[in-house]
C-alpha positions in Angstrom: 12.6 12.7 4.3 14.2 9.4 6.0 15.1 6.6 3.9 15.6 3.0 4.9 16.8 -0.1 2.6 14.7 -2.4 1.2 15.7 -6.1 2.4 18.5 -7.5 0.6 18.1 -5.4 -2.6 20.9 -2.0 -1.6 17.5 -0.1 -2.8 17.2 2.9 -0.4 13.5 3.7 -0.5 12.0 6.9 1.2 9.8 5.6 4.3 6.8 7.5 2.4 5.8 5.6 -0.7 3.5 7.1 -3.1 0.5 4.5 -3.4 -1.7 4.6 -6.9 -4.7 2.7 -6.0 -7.2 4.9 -5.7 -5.7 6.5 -9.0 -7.0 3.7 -10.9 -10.7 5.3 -10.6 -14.0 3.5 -10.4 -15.0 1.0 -13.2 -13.8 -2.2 -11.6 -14.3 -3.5 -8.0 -11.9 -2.3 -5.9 -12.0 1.1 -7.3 -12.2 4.6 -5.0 -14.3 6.1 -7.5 -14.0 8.6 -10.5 -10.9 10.0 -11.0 -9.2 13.1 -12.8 -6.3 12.3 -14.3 -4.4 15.2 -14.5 -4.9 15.2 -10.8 -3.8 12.0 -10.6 -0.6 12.9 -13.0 0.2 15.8 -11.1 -0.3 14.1 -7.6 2.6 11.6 -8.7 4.8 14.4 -10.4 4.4 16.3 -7.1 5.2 13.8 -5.0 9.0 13.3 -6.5 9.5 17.3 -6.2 8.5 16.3 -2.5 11.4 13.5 -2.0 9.7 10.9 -2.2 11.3 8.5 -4.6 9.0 5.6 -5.4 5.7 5.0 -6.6 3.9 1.4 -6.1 1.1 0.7 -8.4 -0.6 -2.5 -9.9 -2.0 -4.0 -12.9 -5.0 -4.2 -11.9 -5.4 -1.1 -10.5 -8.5 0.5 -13.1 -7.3 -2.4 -15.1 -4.0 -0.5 -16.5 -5.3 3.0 -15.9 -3.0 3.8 -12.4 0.0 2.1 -14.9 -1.0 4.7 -17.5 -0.9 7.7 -15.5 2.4 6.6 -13.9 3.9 6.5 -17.2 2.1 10.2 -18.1 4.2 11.3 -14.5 7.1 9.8 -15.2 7.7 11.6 -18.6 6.8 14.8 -17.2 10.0 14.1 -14.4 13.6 15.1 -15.3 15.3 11.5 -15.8 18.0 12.3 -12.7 14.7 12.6 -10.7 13.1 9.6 -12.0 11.3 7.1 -9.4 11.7 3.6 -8.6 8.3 2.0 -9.8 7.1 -1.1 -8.4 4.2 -2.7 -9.7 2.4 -6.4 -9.8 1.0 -9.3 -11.0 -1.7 -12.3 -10.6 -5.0 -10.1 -10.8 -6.3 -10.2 -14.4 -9.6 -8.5 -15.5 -12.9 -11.2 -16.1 -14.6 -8.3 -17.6 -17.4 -5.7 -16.3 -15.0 -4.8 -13.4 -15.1 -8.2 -11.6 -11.2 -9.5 -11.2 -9.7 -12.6 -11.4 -6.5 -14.4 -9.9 -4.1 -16.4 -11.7 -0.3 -17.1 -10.9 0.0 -19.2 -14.1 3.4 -18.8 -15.6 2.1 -17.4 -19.0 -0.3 -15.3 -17.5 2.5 -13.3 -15.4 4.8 -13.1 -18.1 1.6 -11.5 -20.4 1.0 -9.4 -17.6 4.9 -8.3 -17.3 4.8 -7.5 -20.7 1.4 -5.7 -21.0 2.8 -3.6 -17.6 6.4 -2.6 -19.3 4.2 -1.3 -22.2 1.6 0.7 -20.5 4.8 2.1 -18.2 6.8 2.9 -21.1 9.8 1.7 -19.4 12.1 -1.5 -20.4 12.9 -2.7 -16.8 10.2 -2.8 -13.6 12.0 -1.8 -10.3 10.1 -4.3 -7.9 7.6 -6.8 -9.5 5.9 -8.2 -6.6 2.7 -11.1 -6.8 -0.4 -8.9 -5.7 -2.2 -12.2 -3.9 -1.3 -15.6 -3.2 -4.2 -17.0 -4.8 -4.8 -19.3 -5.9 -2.3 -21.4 -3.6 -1.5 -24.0 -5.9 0.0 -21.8 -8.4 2.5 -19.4 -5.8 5.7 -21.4 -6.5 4.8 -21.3 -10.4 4.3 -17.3 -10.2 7.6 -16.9 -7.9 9.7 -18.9 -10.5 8.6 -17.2 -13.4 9.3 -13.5 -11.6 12.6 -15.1 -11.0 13.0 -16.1 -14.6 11.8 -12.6 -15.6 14.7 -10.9 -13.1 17.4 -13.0 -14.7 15.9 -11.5 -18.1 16.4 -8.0 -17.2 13.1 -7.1 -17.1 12.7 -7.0 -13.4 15.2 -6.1 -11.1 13.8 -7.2 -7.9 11.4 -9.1 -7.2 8.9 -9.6 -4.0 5.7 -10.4 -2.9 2.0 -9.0 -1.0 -0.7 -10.0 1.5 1.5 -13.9 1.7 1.4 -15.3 5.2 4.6 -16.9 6.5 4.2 -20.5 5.7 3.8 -19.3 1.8 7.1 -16.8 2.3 8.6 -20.0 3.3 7.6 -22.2 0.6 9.1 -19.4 -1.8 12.3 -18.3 0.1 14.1 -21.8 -1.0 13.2 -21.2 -5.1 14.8 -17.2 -4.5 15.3 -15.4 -1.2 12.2 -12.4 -0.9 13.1 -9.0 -1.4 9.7 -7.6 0.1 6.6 -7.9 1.4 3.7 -5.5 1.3 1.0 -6.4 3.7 -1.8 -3.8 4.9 -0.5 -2.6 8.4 -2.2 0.3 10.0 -3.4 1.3 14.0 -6.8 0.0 12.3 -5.1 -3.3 10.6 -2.8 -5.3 13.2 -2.7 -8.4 11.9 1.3 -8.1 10.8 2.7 -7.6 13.8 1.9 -11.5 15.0 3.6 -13.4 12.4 4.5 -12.0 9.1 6.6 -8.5 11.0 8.6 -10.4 13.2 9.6 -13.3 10.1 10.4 -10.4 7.6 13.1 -8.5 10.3 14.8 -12.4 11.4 14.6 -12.9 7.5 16.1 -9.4 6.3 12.7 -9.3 3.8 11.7 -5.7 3.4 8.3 -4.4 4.7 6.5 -1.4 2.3 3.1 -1.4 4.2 0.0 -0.2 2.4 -3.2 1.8 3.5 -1.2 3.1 6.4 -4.1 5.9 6.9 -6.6 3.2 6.9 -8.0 4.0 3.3 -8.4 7.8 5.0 -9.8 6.8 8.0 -6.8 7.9 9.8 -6.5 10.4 8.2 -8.8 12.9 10.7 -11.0 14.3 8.0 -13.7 11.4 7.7 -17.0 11.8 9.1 -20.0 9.9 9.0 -21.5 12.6 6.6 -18.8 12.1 4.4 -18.7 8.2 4.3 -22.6 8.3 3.8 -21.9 10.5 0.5 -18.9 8.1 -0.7 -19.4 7.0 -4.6 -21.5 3.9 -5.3 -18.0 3.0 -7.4 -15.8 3.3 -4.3 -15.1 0.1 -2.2 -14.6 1.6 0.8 -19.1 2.0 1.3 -18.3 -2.3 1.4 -15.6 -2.2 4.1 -16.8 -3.0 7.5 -14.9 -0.7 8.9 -16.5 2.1 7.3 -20.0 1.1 8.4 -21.8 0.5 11.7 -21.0 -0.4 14.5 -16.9 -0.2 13.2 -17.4 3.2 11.8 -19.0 5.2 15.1 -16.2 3.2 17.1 -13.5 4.0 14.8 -14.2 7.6 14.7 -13.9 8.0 18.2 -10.9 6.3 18.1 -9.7 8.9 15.6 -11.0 11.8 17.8 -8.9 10.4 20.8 -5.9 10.2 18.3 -6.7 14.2 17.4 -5.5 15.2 20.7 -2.7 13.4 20.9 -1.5 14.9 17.0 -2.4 18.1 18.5 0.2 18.5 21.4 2.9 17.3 19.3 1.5 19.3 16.8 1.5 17.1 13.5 -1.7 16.1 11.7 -3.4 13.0 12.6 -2.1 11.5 9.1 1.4 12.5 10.7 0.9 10.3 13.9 -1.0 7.4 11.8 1.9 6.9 9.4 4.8 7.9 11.9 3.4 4.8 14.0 3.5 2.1 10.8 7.3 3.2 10.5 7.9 3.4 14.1 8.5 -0.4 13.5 12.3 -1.2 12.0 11.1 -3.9 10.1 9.2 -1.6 8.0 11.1 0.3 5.2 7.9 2.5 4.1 4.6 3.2 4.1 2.9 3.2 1.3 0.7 6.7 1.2 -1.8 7.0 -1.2 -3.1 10.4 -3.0 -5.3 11.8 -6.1 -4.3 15.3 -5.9 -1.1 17.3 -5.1 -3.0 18.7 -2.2 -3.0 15.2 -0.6 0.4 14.2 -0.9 1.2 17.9 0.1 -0.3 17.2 3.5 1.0 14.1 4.5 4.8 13.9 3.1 5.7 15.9 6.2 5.6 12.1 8.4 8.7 11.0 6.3 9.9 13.2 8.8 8.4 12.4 11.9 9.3 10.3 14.5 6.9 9.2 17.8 8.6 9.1 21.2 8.2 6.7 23.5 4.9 7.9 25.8 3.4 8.6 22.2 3.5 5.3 21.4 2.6 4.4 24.7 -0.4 6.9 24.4 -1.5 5.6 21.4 -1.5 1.8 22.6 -4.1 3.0 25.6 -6.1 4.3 23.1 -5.7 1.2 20.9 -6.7 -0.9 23.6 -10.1 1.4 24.4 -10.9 0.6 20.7 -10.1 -3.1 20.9 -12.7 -3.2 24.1 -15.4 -1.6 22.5 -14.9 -3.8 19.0 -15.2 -6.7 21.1 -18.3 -5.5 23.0 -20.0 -5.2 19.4 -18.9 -8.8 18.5 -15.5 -8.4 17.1 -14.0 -6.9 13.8 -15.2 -8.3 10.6 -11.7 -8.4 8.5 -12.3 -6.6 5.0 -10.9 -8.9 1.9 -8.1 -5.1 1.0 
């Protein structure tokens, strides 16, 4: 397993993060569907006995449920193995599943609170604002996380999906440890703005859904997204209905044959190619069983050569044609 150090912080994170938002389960609007939690215990436990040592979670993930089985993981790890766990705030419940956004300072400091209790921990390692929504309220949310770091009960603090101009408005209240924005071969968007500001800025990058919610992962088919849970998200992503879906599994076949002369797993390449970036300190890599973390902890190991990468950008480009023959990519809202 590499490692690489987050931003400013001296935190040296394994470049495979272990991501809990499918965990969470099915009852609120982002969910992935039911879940098992001992599965989802023992996919977390397993992952540390892997070398992966951090686990990113949120809130509102099943509204508390991902925290919940973090905490079950966590006691069930000797305490010289334990994790860094990062976690955040600004999505609160509104009741039958639906969320809602607030940055509000005593709304973050109830959700701190309510997140230190369901982790069973005195101390978060990275508390990060999940949105930047609403707008108005991002420099009220930064200073409280600031407030709660001088406290003790954060020890670093940072930030997701915020575009530059909002990193910049925040950088002069406290410089930004990190920023987690969704950065895959399927998900670009980074790399025009908020990659290249993080590396001049030292801010660390933990990219999530490196695998393109499982996409990328080379065992989707359309049989398979046709039988998805009425409670998963993913059956209202664009991406994972027509025209995108047809188009992005042939990207994925095209990607197959590249994983299979430098014989790694699809997963593998996917993730190797998120981290081929400096900028990036990890990839966050979601799993609900130790099986899945099991098959894709071997790309903390990985590295892609040059005419890999250079492979891979043809067939990028291929898929970039043929989105734009079908009017362009719709842009999911995670």
């Amino acid at each position: 397993m590499q490692f690489r150090t987050l931003g400013p912080s001296g935190l040296k994170l394994s470049v495979i993060g272990l991501g809990t938002w499918a965990i969470g389960g099915g009852d609120w609007k982002f969910g992935w569907g039911d879940q098992d939690e001992a599965s989802a215990v023992n996919a977390i436990v397993r992952a540390v006995e892997l070398g992966i040592n951090w686990i990113d979670t949120a809130a509102v993930y099943g509204e508390g449920r991902s925290e919940e089985h973090v905490a079950k993981a966590l006691a069930a790890i000797p305490l010289a193995d334990r994790p860094l766990v990062a976690t955040k705030c600004g999505r609160v419940p509104k009741g039958n599943g639906e969320i809602g956004c607030c940055l509000k300072r005593e709304s973050v400091i109830a959700e701190c609170e309510a997140s230190l209790r369901r982790l069973k921990t005195d101390f978060i390692d990275l508390y990060q604002m999940h949105w930047p929504e609403p707008d108005s309220e991002i420099e009220e949310g930064w200073q409280t996380l600031v407030d709660l770091k001088q406290q003790g009960k954060v020890r670093h603090i940072g930030v997701s999906n915020h575009s530059v101009s909002q990193l910049k408005r925040l950088q002069p209240i406290h410089p930004v440890t990190s920023q987690q924005p969704p950065y895959s071969m399927i998900a670009r968007d980074a790399e025009a703005e908020i990659i290249p500001y993080c590396g001049q800025q030292n801010i660390g990058i933990v990219c999530y859904s490196p695998m393109g919610k499982g996409l990328l992962t080379g065992t989707f088919t359309a049989e398979r997204v046709a039988a998805l849970s009425s409670k998963d998200h993913r059956t209202r992503d664009p991406r994972f209905q027509s025209p995108q879906l047809e188009i992005n599994l042939a990207f994925v076949q095209s990607l197959t044959a590249l994983a299979k002369r430098l014989g790694w797993s699809v997963a593998d390449v996917a993730i190797a190619w998120t981290l081929r970036r400096p900028e990036v300190t990890s990839a966050i890599v979601g799993a609900r069983s130790p099986a899945q973390i099991e098959q894709t902890v071997s790309a903390g190991d990985r590295v892609l050569d040059a005419s890999s990468i250079q492979a891979i950008t043809t067939i990028l480009e291929e898929r970039d044609r043929q989105l734009a023959a079908v009017g362009g990519a719709a842009k999911p809202r995670v």
